[in-house]
ZADO-1210 file (C-alpha; in nm, 4 decimals, padded with zeros to 6 digits):
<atoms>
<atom x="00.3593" y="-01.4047" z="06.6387" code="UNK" pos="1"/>
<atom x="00.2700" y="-01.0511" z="06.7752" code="UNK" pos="2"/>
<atom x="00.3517" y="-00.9319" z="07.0953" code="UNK" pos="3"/>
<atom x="-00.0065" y="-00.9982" z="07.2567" code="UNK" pos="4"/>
<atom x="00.0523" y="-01.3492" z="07.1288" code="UNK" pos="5"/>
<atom x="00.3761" y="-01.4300" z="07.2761" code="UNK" pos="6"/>
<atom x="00.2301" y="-01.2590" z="07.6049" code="UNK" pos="7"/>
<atom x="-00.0377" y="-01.4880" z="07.6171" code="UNK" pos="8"/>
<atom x="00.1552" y="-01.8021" z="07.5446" code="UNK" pos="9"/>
<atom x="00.4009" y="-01.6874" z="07.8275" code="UNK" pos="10"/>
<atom x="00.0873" y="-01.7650" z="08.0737" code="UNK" pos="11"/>
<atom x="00.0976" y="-02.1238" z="08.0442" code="UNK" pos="12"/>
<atom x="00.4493" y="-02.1363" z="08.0735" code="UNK" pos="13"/>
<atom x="00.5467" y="-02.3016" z="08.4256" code="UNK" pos="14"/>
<atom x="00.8569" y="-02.3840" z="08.6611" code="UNK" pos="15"/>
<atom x="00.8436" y="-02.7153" z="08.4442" code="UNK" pos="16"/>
<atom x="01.1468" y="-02.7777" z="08.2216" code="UNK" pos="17"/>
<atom x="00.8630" y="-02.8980" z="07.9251" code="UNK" pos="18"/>
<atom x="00.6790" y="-02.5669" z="07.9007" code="UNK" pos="19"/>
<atom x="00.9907" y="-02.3301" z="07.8916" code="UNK" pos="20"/>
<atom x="01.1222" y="-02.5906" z="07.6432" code="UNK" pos="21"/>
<atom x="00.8774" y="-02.6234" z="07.4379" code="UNK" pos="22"/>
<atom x="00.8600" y="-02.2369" z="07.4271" code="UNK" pos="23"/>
<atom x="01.2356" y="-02.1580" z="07.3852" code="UNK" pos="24"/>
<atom x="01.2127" y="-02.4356" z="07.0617" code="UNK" pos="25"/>
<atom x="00.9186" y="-02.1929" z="06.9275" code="UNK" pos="26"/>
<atom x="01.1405" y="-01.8676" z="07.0420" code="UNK" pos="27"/>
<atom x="01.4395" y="-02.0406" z="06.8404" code="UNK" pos="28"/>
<atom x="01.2286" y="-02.1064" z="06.5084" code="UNK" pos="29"/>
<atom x="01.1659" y="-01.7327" z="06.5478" code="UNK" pos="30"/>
<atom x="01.4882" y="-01.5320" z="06.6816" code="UNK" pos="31"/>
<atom x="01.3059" y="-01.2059" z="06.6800" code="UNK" pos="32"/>
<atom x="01.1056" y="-01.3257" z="06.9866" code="UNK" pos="33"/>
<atom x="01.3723" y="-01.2852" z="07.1474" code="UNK" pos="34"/>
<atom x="01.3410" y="-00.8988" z="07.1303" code="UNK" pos="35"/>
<atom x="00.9894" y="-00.9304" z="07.2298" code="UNK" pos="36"/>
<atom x="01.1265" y="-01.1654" z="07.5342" code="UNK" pos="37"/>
<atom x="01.3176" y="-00.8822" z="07.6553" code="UNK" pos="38"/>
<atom x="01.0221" y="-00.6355" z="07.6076" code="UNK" pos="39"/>
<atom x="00.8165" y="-00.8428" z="07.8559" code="UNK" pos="40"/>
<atom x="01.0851" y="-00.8591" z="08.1046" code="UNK" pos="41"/>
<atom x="01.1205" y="-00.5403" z="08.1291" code="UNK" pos="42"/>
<atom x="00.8122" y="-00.4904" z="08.2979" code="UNK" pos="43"/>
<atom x="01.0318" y="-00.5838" z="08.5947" code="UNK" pos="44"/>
<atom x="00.7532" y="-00.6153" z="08.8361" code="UNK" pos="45"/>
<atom x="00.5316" y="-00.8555" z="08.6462" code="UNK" pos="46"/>
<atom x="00.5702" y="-01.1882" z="08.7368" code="UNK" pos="47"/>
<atom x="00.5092" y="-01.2532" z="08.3479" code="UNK" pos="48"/>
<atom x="00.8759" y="-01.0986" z="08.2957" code="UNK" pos="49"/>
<atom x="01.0096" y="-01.3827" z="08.4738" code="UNK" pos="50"/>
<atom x="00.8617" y="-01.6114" z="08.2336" code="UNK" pos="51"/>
<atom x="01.0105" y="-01.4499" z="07.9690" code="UNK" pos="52"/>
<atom x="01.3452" y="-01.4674" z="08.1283" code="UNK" pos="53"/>
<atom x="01.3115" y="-01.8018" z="08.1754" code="UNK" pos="54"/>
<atom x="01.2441" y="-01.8724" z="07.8069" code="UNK" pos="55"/>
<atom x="01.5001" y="-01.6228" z="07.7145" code="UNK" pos="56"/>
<atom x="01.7645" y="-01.8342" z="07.9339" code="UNK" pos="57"/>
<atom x="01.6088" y="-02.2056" z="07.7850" code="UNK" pos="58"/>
<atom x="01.6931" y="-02.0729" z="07.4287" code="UNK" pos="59"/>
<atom x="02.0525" y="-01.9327" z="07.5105" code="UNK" pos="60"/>
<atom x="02.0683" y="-02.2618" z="07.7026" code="UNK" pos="61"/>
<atom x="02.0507" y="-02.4167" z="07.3356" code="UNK" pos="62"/>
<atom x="02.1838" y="-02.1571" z="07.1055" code="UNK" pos="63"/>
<atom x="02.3779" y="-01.8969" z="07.2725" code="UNK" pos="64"/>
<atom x="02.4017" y="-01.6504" z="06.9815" code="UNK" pos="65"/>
<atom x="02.0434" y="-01.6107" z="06.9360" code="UNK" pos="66"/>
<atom x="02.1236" y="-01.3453" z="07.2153" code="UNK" pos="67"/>
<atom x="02.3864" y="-01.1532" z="07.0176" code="UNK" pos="68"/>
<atom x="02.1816" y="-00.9306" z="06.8431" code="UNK" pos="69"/>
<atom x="02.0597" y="-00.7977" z="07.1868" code="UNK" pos="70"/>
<atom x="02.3006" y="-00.7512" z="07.4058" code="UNK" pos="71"/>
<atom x="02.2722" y="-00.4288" z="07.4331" code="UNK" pos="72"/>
<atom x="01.9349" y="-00.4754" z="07.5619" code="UNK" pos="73"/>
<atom x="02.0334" y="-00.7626" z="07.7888" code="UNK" pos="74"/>
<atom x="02.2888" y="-00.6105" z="07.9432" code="UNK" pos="75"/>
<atom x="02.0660" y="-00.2414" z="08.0151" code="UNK" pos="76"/>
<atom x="01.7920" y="-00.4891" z="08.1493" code="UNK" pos="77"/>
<atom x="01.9759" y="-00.6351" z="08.4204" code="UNK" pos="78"/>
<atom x="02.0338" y="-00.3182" z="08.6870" code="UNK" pos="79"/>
<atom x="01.6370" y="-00.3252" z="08.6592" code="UNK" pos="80"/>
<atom x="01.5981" y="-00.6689" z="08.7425" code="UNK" pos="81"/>
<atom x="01.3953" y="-00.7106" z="09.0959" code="UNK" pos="82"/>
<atom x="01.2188" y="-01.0338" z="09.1111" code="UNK" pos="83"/>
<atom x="01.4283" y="-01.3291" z="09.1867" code="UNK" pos="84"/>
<atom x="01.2724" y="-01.5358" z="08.9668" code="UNK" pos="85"/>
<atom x="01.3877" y="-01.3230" z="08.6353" code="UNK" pos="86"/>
<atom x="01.7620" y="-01.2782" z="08.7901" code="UNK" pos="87"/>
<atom x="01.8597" y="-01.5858" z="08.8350" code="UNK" pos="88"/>
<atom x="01.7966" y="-01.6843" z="08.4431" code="UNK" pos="89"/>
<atom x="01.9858" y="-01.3656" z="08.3261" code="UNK" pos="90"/>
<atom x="02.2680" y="-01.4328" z="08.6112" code="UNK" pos="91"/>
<atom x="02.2806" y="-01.7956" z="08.4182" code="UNK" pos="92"/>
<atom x="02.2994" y="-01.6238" z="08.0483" code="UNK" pos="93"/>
<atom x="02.5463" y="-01.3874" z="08.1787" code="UNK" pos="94"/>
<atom x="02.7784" y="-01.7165" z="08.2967" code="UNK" pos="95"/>
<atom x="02.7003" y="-01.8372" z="07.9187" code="UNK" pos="96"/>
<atom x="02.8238" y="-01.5443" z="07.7810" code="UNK" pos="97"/>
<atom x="03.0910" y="-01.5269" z="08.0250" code="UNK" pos="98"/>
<atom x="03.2415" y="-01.8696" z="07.9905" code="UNK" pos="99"/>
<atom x="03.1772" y="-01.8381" z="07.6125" code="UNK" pos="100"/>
<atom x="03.4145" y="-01.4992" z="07.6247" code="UNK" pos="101"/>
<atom x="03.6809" y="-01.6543" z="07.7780" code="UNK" pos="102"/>
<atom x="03.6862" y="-02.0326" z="07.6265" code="UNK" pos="103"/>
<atom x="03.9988" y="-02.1184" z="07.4601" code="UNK" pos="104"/>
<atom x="03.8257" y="-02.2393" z="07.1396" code="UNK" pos="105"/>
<atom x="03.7759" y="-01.9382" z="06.9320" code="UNK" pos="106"/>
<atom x="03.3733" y="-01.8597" z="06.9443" code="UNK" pos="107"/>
<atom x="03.1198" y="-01.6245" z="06.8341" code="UNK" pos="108"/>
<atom x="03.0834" y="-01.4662" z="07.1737" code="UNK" pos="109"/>
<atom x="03.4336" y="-01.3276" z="07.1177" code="UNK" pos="110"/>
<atom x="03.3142" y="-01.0936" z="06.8885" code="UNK" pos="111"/>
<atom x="03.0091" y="-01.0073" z="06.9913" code="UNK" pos="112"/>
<atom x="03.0795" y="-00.9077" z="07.3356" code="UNK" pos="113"/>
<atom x="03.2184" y="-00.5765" z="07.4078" code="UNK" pos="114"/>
<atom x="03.3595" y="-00.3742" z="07.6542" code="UNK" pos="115"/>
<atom x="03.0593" y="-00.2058" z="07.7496" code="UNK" pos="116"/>
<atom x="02.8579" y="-00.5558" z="07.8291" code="UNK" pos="117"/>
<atom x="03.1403" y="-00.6373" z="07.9944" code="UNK" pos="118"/>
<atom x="03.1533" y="-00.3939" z="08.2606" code="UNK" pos="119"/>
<atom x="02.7484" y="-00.4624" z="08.2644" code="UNK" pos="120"/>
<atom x="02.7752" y="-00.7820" z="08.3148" code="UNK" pos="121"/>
<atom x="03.0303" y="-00.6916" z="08.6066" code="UNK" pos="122"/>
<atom x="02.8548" y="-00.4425" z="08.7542" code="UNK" pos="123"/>
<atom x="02.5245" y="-00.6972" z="08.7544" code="UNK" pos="124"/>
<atom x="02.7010" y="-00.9462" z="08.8891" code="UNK" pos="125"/>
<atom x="02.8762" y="-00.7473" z="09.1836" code="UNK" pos="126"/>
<atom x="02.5305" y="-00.6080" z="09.2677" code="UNK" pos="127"/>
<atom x="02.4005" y="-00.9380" z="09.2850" code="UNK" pos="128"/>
<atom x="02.6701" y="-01.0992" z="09.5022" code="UNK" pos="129"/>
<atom x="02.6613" y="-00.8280" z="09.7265" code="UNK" pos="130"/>
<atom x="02.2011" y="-00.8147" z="09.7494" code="UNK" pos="131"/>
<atom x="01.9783" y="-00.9892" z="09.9078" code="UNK" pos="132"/>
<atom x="01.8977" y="-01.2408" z="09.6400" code="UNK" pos="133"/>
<atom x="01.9030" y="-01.6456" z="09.6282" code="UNK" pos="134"/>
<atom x="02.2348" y="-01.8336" z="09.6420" code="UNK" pos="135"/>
<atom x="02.2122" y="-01.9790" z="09.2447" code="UNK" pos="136"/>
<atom x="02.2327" y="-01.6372" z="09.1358" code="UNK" pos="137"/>
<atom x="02.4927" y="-01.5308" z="09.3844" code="UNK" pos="138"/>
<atom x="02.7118" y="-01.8367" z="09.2358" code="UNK" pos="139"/>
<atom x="02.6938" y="-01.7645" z="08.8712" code="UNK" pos="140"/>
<atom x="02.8205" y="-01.4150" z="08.9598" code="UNK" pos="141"/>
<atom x="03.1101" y="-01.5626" z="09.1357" code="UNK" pos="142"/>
<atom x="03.1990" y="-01.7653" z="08.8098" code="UNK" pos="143"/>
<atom x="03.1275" y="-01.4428" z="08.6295" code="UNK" pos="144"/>
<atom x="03.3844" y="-01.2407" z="08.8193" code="UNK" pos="145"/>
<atom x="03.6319" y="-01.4805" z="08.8620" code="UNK" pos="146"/>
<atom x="03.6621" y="-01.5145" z="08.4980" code="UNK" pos="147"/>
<atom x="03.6771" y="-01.1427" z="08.4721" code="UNK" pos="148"/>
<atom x="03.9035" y="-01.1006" z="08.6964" code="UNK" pos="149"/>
<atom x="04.1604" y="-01.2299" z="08.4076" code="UNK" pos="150"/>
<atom x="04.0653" y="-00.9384" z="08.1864" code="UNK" pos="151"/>
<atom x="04.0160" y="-00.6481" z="08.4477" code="UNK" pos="152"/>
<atom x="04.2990" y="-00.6881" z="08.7492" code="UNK" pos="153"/>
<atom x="04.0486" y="-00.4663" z="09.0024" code="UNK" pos="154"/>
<atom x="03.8147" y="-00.7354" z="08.9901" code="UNK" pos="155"/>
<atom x="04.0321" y="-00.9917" z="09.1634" code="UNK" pos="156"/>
<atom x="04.1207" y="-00.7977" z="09.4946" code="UNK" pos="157"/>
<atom x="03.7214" y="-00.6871" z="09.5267" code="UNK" pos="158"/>
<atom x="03.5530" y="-01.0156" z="09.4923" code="UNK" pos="159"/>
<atom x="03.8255" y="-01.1664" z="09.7698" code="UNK" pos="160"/>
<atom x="03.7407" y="-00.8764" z="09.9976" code="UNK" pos="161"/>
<atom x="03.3188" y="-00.9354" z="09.9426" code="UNK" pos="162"/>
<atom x="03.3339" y="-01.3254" z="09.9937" code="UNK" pos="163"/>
<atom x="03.5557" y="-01.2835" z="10.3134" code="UNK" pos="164"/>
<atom x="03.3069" y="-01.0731" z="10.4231" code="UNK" pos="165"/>
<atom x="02.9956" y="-01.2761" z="10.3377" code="UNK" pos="166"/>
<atom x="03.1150" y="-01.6108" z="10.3725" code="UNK" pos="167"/>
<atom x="03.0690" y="-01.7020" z="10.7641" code="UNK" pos="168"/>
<atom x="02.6737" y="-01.5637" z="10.7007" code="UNK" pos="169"/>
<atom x="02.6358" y="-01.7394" z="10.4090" code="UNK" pos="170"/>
<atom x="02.4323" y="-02.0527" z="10.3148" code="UNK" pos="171"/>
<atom x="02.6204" y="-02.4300" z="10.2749" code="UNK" pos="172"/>
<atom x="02.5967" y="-02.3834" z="09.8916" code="UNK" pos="173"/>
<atom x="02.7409" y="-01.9598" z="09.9165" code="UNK" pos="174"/>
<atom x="03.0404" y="-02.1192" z="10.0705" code="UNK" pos="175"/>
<atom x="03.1063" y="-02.4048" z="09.9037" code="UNK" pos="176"/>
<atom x="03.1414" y="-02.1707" z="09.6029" code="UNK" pos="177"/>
<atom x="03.3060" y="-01.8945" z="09.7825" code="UNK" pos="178"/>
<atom x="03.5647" y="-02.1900" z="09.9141" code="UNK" pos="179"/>
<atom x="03.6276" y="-02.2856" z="09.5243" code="UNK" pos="180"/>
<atom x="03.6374" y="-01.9020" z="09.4289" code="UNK" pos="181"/>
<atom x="03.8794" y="-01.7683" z="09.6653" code="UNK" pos="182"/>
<atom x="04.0976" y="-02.0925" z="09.6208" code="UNK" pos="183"/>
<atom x="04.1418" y="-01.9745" z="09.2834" code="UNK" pos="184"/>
<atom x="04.1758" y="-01.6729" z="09.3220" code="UNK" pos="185"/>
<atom x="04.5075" y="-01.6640" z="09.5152" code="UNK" pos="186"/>
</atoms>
């Protein structure tokens, strides 16, 4: 499939769980689409880039190394990010590769992810909790940090201080996740 291709197929892909299926099955027949997936998103403006997140998240969904080979890209993307609609998918890949990181069960992830998509990944994630962007994002960043904040003992003390300070103007679903966040945290 050549890049014009996959562009065009990303235009009849919808909000509907069928079409970004039936895409991410093609993407995961063909891993190097994946590349090409985070081509597209990078046009960060383009409302087609948050098609190609979405695709990019329905794979990882499925088969969470066939982002491995690209994290480096993945993980420079994100700062770029400015349409909602392609952040929340990467904030959900990020709590993939997050949970993934830190299961007990030895995993690929372990060994793929390094210190420098780590603090990525953190810094994405702080930005996020802290911006003006829907709640589902704000959540997986939570999870994010919270898991992080077993690796890197700054995180801990900073994500208490920024749900404190967001919590009484944040939405039902923000605080039910702050609740479960700082609970844990102490």
């Amino acid at each position: 499939m050549t890049p014009e291709d996959l562009y065009k197929s990303l235009d009849y892909v919808n909000h509907s769980r069928e079409k970004r299926q039936e895409m991410a099955t093609l993407v995961m027949q063909n891993q190097k689409l994946i590349g090409l997936l985070l081509k597209i998103a990078e046009d960060v403006k383009n409302p087609i880039s948050s098609k190609a997140c979405w695709v990019i998240e329905f794979a990882a969904k499925k088969k969470l190394n066939i982002i491995f080979p690209y994290l480096n890209e993945f993980t420079k993307l994100q700062p770029k990010l400015v349409l909602d609609s392609s952040i929340r998918p990467i904030a959900k890949i990020n709590e993939f590769l997050i949970n993934a990181y830190f299961s007990k069960t030895a995993n690929e992830a372990q060994n793929h992810l390094n210190e420098i998509h780590l603090e990525r990944i953190t810094s994405a994630a702080f930005d996020w909790l802290i911006s003006d962007v829907k709640v589902a994002t704000k959540a997986y960043s939570m999870s994010c940090l919270f898991l992080l904040s077993k690796k890197y003992n700054w995180i801990s003390p900073e994500l208490r201080l920024v749900l404190e300070q967001n919590y009484a103007s944040g939405s039902a679903a923000y605080k039910a996740r702050a609740r479960m966040v700082l609970a844990k945290l102490k």
